[in-house]
N, C-alpha and C positions, 0 to 999 in steps of 0.2 A: 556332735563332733564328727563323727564317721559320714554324714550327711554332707560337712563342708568340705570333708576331705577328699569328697567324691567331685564335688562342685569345682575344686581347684584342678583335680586332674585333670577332668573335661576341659575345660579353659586351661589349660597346657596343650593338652591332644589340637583344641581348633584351633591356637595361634599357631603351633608350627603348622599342618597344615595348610594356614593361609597364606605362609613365608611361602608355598611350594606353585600353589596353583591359585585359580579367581576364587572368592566364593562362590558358590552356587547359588543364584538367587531365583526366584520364582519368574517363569516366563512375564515379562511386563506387556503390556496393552502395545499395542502397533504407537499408540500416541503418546506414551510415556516412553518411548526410546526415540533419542536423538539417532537421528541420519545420519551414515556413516561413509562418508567419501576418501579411498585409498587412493592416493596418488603417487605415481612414481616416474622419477627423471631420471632416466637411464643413464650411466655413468657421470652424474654429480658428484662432484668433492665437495665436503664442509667448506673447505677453503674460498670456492667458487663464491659463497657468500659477501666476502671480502674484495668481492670485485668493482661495486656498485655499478652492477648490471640489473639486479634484482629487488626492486624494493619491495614489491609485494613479499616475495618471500621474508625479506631480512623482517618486513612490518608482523607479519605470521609470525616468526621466532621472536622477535625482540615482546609481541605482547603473547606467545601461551609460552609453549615448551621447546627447548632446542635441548639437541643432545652437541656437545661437544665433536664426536662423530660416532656413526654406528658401524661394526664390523661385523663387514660380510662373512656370509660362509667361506669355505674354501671348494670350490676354484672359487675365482672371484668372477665369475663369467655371469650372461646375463640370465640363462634357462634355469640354470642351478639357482640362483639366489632368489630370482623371481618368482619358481616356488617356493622356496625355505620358507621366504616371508607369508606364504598365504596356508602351508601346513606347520610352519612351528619345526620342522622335520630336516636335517640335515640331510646335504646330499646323498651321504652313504646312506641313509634310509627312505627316504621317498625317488631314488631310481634312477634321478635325472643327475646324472655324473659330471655330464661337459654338454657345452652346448652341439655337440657329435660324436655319438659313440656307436658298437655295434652290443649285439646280443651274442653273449658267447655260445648258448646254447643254439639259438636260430639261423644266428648269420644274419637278423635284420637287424636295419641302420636308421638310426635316431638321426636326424638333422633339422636343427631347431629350425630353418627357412622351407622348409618344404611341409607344406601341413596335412600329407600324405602321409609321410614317414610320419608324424606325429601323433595323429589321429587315431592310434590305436589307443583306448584306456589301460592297457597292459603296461605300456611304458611308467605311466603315473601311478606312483603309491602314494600312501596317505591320503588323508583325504583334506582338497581347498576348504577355506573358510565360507565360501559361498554352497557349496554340497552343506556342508553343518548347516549354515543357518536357513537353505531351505528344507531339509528336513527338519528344522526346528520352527518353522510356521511365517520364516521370513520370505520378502520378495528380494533378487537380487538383479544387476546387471555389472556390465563388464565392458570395459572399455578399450580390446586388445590385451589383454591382460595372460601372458602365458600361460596357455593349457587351460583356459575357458572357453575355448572352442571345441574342445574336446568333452565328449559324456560319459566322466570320471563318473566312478559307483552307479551310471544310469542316470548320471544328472549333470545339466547344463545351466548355468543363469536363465533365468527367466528372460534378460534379453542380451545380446551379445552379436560380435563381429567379426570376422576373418578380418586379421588381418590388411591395413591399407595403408603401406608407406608413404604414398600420394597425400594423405587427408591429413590437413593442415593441424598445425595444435590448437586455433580457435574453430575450427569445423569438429573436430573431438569434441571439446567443451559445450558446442550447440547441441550437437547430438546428445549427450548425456544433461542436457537441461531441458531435451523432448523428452527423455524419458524421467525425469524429476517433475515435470508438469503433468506426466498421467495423474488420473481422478484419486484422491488421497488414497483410496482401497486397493488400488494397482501400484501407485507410486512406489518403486525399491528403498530399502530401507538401508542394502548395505550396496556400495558403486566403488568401481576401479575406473584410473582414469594413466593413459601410460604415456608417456614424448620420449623419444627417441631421440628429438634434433642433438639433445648436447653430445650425444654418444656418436652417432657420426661424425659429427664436426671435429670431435678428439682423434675416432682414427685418420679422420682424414688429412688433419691440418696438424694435431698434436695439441695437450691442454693448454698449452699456453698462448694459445693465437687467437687472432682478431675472430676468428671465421667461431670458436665455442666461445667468447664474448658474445657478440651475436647472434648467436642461440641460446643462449643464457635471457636475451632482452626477448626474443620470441615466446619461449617459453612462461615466463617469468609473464610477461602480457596476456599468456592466454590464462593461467591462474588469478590474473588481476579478472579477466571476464569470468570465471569463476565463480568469485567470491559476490564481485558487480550482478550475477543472475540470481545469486544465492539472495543478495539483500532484496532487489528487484520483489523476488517472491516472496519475502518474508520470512524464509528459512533457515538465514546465516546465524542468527543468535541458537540454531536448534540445529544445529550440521555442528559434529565431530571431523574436522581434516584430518589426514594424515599425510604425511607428505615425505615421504622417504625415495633414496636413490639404491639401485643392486650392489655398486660398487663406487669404486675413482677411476682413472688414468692415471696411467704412467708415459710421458717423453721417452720412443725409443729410440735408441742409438746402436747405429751397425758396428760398432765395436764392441757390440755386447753378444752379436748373433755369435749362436753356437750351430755347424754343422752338422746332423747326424751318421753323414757319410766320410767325416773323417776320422770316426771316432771308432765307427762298426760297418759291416759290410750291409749294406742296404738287402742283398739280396739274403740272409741272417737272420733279418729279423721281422714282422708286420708291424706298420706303424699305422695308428688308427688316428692319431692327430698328429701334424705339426700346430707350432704355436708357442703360447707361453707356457702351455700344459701338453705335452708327448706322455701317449700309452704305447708301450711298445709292448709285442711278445715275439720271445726269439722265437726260431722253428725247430721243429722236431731234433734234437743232439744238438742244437747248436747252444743252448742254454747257460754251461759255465760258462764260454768264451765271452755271451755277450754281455752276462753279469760283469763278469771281469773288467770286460772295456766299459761297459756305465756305472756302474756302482762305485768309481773309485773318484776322487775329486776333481770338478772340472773348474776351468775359472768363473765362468758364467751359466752355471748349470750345476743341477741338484739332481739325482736319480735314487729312489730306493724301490726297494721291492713292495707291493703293495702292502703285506701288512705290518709293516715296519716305516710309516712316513708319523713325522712329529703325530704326537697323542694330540695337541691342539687343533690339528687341521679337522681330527672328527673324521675322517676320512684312510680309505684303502681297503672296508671290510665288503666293500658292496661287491658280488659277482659278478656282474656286468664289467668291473676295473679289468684290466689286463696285467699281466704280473707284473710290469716296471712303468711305476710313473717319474717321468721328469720335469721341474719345473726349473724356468729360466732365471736367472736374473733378474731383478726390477731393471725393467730400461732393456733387458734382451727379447732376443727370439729364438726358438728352433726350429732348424729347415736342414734343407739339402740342397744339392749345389745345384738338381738338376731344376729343381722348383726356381730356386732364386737368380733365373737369368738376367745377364744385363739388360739393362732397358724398363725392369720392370718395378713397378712404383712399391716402393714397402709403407706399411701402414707408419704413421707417425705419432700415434697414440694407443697406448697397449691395456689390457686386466687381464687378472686371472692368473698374476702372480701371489706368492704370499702376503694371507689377508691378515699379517700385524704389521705388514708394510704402509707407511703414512700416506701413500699414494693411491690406494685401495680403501681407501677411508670411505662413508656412505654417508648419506645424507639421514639425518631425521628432524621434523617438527613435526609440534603439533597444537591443534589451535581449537577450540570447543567448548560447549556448556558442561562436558566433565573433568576437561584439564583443568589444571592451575594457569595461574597467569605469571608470565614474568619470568620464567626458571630455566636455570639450565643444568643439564647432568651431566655427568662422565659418558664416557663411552659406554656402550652395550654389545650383546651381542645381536643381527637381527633375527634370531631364533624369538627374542623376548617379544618380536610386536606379532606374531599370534597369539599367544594367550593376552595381550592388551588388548587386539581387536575382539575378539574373543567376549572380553570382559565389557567394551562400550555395548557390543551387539546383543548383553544379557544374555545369552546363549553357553550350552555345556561345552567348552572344547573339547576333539578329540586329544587324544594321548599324541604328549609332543614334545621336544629337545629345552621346549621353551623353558622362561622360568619369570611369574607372573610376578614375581616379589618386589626384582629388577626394575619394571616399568610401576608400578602401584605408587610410587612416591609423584610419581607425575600428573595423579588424578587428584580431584579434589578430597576432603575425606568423607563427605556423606556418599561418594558416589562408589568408595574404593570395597 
């Protein structure tokens, strides 16, 4: 009796446990784990699916796994999310705050387009899913993939790229199927693969235009050759996708802009962003006054002191923040009047406002020999698809925001 009653505990102890994180399973042979290809389309709406722009993707969702939509971290920007997804780690813990911030303690300055300012592994915490799984005996590459150009913990992909706005999204897809045809013993076992066209095209043109239609069929083309080299080789029934976006777009409208210089004296305060997300810090005594004038309600604009912004956003403990973050309106901006001179072109598609906003919404499928087929789930959060990645790549995760539980109904059950 005392024997079963020990047997039942245990089997209590490992289901909750298994509600929290993967199981841990014994490292599998290089040829017992399917290939695993992250892909990501920079500012995709779920929505966008409903455009019939996209059939390869909608044929991906309609035969594995669609989420309903996945919600980004907050900001909803693209450095920030881009890692969430590859550490499990919300931005208040792995560092990367906005896609431009400085270091309060150094004075140096983070700027996602400059890969100087980035390059230092100090910026980056946590540690990527490709650092795990080559210290866990895997091969990896990377296809643009933020902060894989960088040698986080001393370690870079085994193969990788700075950076090339220029290179086409089926020149991407060729190159990452030169390195899927190295000799099985080389070949990577985990790959990023990143397009950018819809996320341009949205600030450019705004999400509703011809111009992110048409980068929706680009794109959407270069994933159909994809999948076309994946069968080619023989691979596609043995490749895991993943196919997720950082964020949405938002339509903005100049009747939403909020000025900072009408609100507080420019010369008062240090502003480290404008945008949809403003860090400000007053200066030396000037501190109540500037509380004063931001902290109080504005029409198109939100301001708190950093550790006091909604418990949801997960965010304001990080030291890198500045004491007041503001964020805008869905559909607004923040600036100043000396930035925003006439003549000059405003962006017409916006992120990086609050991520329970429907316009912020993310993309996720997923398509594979460990998904299910056919299914679709509620929303998530994307902290959840590192410990899923995690869990395809048989591999231990690092300690992370995630929660393996979320995504597990999405797998088959011998594989979960």
């Amino acid at each position: 009796m005392r024997r079963l009653s020990l047997l039942i505990v245990f089997l209590l102890v490992l289901a909750t446990g298994c509600a929290q994180q993967p199981v841990a399973r014994a490292p599998a042979a290089a040829s017992e784990r399917p290939m695993v290809i992250l892909v990501s389309i920079d500012g995709f709406r779920p929505d966008f699916l409903k455009r019939q722009r996209t059939p390869t993707l909608k044929a991906l969702a309609d035969e594995g796994v669609r989420a309903e939509a996945m919600k980004p971290a907050f900001p909803s920007l693209t450095f920030p999310n881009h890692y969430t997804l590859v550490t499990g780690l919300y931005p208040d813990h792995h560092g990367i705050i906005n896609n431009r911030f400085k270091d309060p303690a150094s004075g140096d300055a983070f700027i996602y387009k400059d890969r100087y300012t980035t390059a230092d592994p100090n910026w980056w915490g946590g540690e990527p899913i490709w650092v795990t799984a080559q210290k866990q005996g895997l091969r990896t590459a990377t296809m643009f993939w933020p902060g894989s150009d960088v040698a986080i913990a001393g370690v870079r992909p085994d193969h990788w790229l700075y950076f090339d706005g220029a290179m086409s999204p089926n020149e991407r897809v060729d190159h990452l199927l030169r390195w899927i045809d190295l000799p099985p013993a080389r070949r990577p076992q985990f790959l990023t693969l990143y397009f950018d066209d819809v996320d341009h095209a949205g600030h450019g043109f705004g999400p509703d235009s011809k111009q992110v239609n048409e980068a929706l069929g680009s794109v959407d083309a270069a994933i159909a050759r994809l999948v076309a080299g994946l069968r080619e080789r023989g691979l596609y029934e043995h490749t895991d996708l993943v196919i997720v976006s950082d964020h949405g777009s938002a339509a903005t409208k100049p009747e939403l802009r909020t000025y900072l210089d009408d609100i507080v004296p420019l010369d008062e305060v240090k502003v480290d962003n404008y945008g949809v997300v403003s860090t400000i810090t007053p200066k030396p005594g000037k501190e109540a006054a500037v509380e004063a004038a931001l902290l109080k309600p504005h029409p198109h604009m939100s301001c708190w002191r950093k550790g006091e912004l909604p418990a949801r956003f997960h965010y304001g403990s990080n030291p890198r923040l500045p004491p007041i973050v503001c964020v805008a309106a869905v559909g607004g901006m923040i600036g100043n009047h000396d930035y925003d001179k006439p003549g000059r072109r405003p962006t017409l598609g916006e992120h990086g406002y609050d991520n329970d906003a429907p316009q912020m919404q993310a993309l996720f499928i997923a398509s594979g020999p460990d998904f299910r087929r056919k299914l679709v789930v509620p929303e998530f959060d994307n902290v959840d698809v590192y410990p899923l990645l995690a869990h395809l790549l048989r591999i231990e995760p690092r300690p992370n925001d995630g929660n393996f539980a979320t995504v597990a109904p999405m797998l088959r059950k011998d594989v979960r």
